[in-house]
C-alpha positions as CSV (number, residue, x, y, z in Angstrom):
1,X,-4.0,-32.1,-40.4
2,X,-3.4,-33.4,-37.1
3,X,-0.5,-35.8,-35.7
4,X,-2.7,-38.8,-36.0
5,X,-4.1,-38.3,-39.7
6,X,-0.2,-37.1,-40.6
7,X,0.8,-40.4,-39.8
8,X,-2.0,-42.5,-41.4
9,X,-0.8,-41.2,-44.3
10,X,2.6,-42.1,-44.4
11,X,2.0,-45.3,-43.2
12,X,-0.6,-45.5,-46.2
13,X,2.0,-44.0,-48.7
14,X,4.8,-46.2,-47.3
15,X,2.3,-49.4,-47.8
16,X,1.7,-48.4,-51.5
17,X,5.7,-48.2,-52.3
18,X,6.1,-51.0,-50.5
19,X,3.3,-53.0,-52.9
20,X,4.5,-51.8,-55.6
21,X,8.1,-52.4,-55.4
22,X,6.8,-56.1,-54.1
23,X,4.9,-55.9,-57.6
24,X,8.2,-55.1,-59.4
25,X,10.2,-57.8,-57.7
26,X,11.4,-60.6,-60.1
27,X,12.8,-63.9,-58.6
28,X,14.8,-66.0,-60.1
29,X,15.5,-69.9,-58.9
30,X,16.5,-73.4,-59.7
31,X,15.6,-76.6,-59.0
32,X,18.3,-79.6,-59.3
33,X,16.9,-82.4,-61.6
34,X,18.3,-85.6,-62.5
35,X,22.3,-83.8,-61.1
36,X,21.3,-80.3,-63.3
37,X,20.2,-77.3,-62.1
38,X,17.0,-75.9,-64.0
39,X,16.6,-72.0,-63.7
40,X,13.4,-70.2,-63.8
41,X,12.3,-66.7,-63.6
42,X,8.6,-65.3,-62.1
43,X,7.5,-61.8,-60.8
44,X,7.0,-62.4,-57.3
45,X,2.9,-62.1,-56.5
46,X,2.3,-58.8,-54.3
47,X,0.0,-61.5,-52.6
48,X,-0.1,-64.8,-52.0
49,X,-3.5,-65.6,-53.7
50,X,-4.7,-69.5,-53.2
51,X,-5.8,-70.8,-56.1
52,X,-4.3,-68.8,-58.6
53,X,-3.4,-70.6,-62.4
54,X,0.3,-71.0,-63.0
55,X,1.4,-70.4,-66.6
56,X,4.8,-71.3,-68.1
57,X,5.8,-69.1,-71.0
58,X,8.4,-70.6,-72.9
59,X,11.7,-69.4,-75.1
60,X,12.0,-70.3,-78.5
61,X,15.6,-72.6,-79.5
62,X,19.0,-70.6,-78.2
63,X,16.5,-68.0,-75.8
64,X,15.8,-67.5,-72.9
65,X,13.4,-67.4,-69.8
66,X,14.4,-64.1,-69.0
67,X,15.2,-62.3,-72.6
68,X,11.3,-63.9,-73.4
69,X,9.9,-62.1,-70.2
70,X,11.2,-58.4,-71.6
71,X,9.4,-59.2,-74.1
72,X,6.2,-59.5,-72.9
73,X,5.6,-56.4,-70.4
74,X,2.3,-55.6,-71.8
75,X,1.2,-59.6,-70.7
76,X,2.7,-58.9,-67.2
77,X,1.4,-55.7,-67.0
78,X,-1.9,-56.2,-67.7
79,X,-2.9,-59.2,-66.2
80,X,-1.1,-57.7,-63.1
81,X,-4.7,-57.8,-60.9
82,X,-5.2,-61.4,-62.0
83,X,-4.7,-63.9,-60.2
84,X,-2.2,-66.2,-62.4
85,X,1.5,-66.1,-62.3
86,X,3.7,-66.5,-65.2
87,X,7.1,-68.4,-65.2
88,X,9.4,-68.0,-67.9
89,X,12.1,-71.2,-67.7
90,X,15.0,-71.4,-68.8
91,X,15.5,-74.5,-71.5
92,X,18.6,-76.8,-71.1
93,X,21.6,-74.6,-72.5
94,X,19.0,-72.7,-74.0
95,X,17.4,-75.5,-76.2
96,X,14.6,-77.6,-75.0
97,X,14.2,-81.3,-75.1
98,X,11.0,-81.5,-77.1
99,X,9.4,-84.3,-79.4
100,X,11.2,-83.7,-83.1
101,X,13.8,-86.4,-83.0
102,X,16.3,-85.1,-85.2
103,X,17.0,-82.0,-83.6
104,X,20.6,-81.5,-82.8
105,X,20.4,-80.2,-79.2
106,X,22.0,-80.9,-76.6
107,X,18.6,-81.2,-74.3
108,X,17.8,-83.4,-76.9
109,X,21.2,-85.9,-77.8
110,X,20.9,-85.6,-73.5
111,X,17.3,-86.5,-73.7
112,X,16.8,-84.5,-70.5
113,X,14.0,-85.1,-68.3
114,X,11.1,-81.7,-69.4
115,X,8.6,-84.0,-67.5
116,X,10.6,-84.1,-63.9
117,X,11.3,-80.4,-64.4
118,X,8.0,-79.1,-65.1
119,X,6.5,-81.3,-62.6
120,X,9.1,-80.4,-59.7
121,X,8.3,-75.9,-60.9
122,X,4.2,-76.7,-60.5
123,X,5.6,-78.6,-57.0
124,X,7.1,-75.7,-56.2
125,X,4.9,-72.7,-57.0
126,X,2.1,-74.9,-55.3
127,X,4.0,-74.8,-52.2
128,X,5.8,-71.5,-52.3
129,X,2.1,-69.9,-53.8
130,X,-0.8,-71.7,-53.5
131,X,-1.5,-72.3,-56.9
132,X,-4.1,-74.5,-57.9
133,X,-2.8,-77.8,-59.8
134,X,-5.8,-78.1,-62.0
135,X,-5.0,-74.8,-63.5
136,X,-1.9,-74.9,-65.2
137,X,-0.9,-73.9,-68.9
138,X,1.7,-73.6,-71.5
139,X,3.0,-71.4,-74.2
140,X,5.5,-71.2,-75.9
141,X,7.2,-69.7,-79.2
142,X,8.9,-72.0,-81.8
143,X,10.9,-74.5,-80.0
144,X,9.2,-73.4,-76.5
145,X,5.8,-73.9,-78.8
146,X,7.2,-77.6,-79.6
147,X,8.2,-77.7,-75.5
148,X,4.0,-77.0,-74.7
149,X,3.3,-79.4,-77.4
150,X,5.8,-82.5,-75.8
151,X,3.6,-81.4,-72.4
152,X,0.2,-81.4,-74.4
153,X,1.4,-85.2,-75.4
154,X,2.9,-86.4,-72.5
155,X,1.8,-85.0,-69.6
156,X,-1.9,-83.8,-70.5
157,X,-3.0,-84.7,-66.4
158,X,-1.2,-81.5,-65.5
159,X,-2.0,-79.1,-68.2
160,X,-5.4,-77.7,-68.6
161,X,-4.8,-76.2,-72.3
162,X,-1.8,-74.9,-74.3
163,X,-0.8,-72.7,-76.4
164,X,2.1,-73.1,-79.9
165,X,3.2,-70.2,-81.1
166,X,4.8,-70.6,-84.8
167,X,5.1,-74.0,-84.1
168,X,3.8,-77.5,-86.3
169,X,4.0,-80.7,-85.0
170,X,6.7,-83.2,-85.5
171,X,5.9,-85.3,-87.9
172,X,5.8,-89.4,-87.7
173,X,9.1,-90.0,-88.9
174,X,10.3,-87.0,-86.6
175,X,8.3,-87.9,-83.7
176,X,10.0,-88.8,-80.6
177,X,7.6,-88.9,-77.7
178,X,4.7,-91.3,-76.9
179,X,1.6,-89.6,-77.4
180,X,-1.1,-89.8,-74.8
181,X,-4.0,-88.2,-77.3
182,X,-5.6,-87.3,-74.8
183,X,-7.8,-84.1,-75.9
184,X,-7.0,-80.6,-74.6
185,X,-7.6,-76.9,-75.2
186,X,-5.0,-75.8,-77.9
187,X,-4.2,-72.6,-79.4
188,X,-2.0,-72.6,-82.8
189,X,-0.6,-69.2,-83.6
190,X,1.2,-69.6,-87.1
191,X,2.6,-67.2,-90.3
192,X,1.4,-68.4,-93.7
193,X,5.0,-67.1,-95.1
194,X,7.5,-68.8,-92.3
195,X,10.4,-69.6,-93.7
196,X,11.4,-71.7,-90.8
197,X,8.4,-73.4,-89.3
198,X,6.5,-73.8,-93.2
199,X,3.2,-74.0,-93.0
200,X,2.8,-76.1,-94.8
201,X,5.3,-78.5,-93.6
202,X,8.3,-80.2,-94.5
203,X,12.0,-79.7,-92.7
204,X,13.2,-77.7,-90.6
205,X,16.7,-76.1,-90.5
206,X,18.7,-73.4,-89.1
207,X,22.1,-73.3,-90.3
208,X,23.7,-76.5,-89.2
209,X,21.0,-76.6,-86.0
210,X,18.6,-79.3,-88.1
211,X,14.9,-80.1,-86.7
212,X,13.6,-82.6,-88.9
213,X,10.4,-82.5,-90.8
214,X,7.0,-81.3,-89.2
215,X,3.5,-81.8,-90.3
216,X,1.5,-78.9,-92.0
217,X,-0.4,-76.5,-89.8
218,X,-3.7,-77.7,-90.9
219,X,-2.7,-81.3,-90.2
220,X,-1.2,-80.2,-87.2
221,X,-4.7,-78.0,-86.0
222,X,-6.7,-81.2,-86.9
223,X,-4.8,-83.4,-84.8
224,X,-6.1,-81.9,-82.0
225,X,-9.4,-81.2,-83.5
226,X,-9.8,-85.2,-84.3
227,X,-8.7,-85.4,-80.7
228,X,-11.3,-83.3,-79.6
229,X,-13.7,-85.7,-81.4
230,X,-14.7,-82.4,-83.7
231,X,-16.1,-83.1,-87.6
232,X,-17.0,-80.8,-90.4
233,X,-15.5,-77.2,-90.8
234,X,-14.5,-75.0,-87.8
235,X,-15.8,-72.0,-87.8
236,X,-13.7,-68.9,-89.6
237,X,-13.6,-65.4,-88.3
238,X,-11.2,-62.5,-89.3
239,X,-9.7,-60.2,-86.9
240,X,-9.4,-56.4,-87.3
241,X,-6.4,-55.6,-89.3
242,X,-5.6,-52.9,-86.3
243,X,-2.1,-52.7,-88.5
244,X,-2.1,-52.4,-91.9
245,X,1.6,-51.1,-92.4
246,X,3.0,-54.6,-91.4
247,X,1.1,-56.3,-94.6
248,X,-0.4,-59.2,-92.3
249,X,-4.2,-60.1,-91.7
250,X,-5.6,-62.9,-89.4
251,X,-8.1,-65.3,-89.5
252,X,-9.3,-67.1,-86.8
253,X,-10.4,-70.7,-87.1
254,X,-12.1,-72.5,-84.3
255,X,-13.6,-75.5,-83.0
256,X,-15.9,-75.1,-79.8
257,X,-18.6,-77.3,-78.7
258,X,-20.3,-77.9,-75.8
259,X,-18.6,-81.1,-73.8
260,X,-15.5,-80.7,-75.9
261,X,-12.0,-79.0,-75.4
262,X,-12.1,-75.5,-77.4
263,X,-9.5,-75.9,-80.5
264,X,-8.4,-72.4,-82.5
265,X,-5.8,-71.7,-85.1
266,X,-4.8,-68.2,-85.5
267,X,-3.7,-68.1,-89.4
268,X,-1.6,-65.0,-90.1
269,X,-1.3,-64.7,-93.9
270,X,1.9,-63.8,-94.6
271,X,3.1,-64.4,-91.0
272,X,7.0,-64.8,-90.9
273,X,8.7,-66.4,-88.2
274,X,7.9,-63.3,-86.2
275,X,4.8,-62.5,-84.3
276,X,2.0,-60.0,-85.9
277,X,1.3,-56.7,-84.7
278,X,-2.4,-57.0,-84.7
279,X,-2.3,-58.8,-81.7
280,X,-0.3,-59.4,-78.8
281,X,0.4,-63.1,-79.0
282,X,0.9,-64.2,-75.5
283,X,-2.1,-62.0,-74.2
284,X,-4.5,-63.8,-76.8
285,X,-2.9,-67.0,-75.0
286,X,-4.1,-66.0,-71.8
287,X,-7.4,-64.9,-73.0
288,X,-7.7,-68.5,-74.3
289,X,-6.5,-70.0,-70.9
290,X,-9.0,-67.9,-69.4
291,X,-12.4,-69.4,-71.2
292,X,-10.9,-73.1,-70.2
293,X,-11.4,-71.8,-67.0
294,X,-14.7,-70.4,-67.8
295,X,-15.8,-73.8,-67.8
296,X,-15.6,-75.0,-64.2
């Protein structure tokens, strides 16, 4: 090998190191809102790639952006070709101010502005990144699930679909936002034996951290169904029990029409307040983000 070729190949060995340690990279930053400063965590892209969807993937009550993004390596590792980048945020002291009026946060008692936040991070990653604004989701797990629901309701011009994960609607004496019902793409991802989010409703209560009551799964699903202008029966599908040791099966219920926003609940029978093994929860969310897309 000559001089020449001996040093094209450093240069091209140097180059892959260097992408891949770009890859690695996370970032962490904050934006001030309303005299707080808001923290959020991202992988840095290895390329700035215009037009790329922006998806917030949100901590459940007392989390955190960062303990949530540990958690999801497969998500981050497979989608790594794609052109989407994935901010985990950090809720106020750990709690986000979300919709169920009773909760006994501080975000909430606060009542701290989730819409100036959210709407200063897709600022942000627009400038910083190029993403595109019309391609911007949410999902989130129990009270990150009830965060993407307060964005479904109250700021459906910036979200193109979302995604609750063990997670039911407030209910109307709990409800503390006013609702746009405007339709969008929503996924529902919930356990048939939660002890915490019921499925079938009622109230919710941690220890002396109290919720209020929230509204069935199926009355929650058909909220946005109705929305969606959907009638009838949605159609059911089960999903390959790839684990049988963990005692949980899915079935998959789904409303998609042409001309209307896709609607699916993900019923896991005997589901805690966990997240099954036969899937990986927050890859199925992108997968849904991904046939919105489908659509343009």
């Amino acid at each position: 090998m000559n001089q020449y070729n001996a040093m094209r190949c450093i240069v091209a060995f140097l180059f892959l190191i260097a992408a891949h340690l770009c890859i690695a990279q996370e970032i962490s930053d904050s934006l001030k809102i309303d005299g707080n400063y808001r923290s959020f965590h991202f992988m840095k892209p290895a390329f700035v790639t215009k037009g790329a969807s922006l998806v917030f993937v949100l901590h459940g009550s007392g989390g955190s952006g960062q303990g949530l993004m540990k958690q999801t390596s497969n998500l981050l590792n497979t989608t790594r070709d794609e052109a989407v980048i994935f901010v985990f945020a950090d809720g106020y002291k750990h709690y986000w101010n979300e919709c169920r009026k009773a909760a006994s946060s501080l975000a909430n008692k606060l009542d701290i502005n989730e819409g100036k936040f959210f709407g200063e991070m897709i600022s942000y990653f627009k400038k910083k990144y190029g993403i595109d604004d019309s391609k911007v989701f949410s999902v989130g797990t129990s009270g990150g699930g009830h965060m993407s629901y307060k964005l479904a309701l109250t700021e459906p011009k910036r979200f193109r679909a979302i995604a609750a994960i063990i997670a039911n609607l407030p209910d109307d004496d709990n409800m503390d936002c006013t609702e746009a019902k405007k339709p969008l793409p929503v996924l529902i991802i919930n356990g048939t034996a939660d002890p915490l989010n019921k499925y079938e409703g009622g109230m919710m209560q941690s220890g002396t951290f109290v919720m209020g009551n929230v509204r069935s799964t199926d009355r929650t699903f058909h909220y946005w169904a109705n929305l969606a202008g959907y009638h009838g029966e949605p159609m059911m599908t089960k999903l390959d029990d790839s684990d049988p040791s963990d005692g949980k099966t899915i079935e998959r219920y789904t409303y998609k029409e042409k001309g209307h926003p896709e609607v699916t609940l993900l019923k896991v029978i005997n589901g805690k307040h966990d997240y099954p093994n036969d899937i990986d929860v927050h890859v199925e969310a992108w997968n849904f983000f991904k046939r919105q897309l489908m659509k343009d």
